[in-house]
N, C-alpha and C positions, 0 to 999 in steps of 0.2 A: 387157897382161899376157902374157909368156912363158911356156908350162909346158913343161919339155922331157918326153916321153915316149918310150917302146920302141912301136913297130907288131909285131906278129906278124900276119901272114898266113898262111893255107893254107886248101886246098880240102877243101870238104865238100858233095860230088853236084857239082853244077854251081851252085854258087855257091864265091866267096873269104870268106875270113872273118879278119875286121882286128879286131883284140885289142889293146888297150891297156894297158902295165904302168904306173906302178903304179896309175894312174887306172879298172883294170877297167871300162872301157867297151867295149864290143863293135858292131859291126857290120856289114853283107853287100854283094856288089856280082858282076855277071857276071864280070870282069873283075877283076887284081887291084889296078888303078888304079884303079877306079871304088868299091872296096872301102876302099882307104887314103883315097879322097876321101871316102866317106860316114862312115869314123869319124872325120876330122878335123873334120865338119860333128857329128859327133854329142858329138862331148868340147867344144866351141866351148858347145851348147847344154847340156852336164852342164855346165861351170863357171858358166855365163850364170844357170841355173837354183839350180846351189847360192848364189851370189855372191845373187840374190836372196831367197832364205830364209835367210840371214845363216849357213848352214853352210860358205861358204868354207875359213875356216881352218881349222877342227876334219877336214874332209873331205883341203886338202892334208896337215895336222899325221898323220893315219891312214898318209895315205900316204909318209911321210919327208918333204914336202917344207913349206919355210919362204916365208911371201911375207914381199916385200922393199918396204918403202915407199921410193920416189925422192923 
């Protein structure tokens, strides 16, 4: 499954902070690399986790976006 999303980063004290549109998933990292990687890891286990409590669709439908069965 593809989801495309927006990353926003910026710094807050000495940590980066990776934001997620329109999936509002957030995350932190020293680094702003290590910041984009721990919210990629973090949206991975938000879909993993909706797709198992059957809120999937109702979660991307929130968010504008439509799944596409292949």
């Amino acid at each position: 499954m593809n989801i495309e999303y927006t990353v926003q980063i910026w710094k807050e004290g000495d940590q980066y902070i990776a934001h997620t549109m329109p999936l509002d998933v957030m995350s932190s990292g020293k680094t702003p690399e290590e910041a984009k990687r721990a919210v990629k890891e973090a949206v991975e286990l938000f879909i993993a986790t909706a797709k198992d409590v059957g809120a999937l669709n109702d979660i991307l439908e929130e968010c504008g976006c439509r799944l596409f069965q292949s």
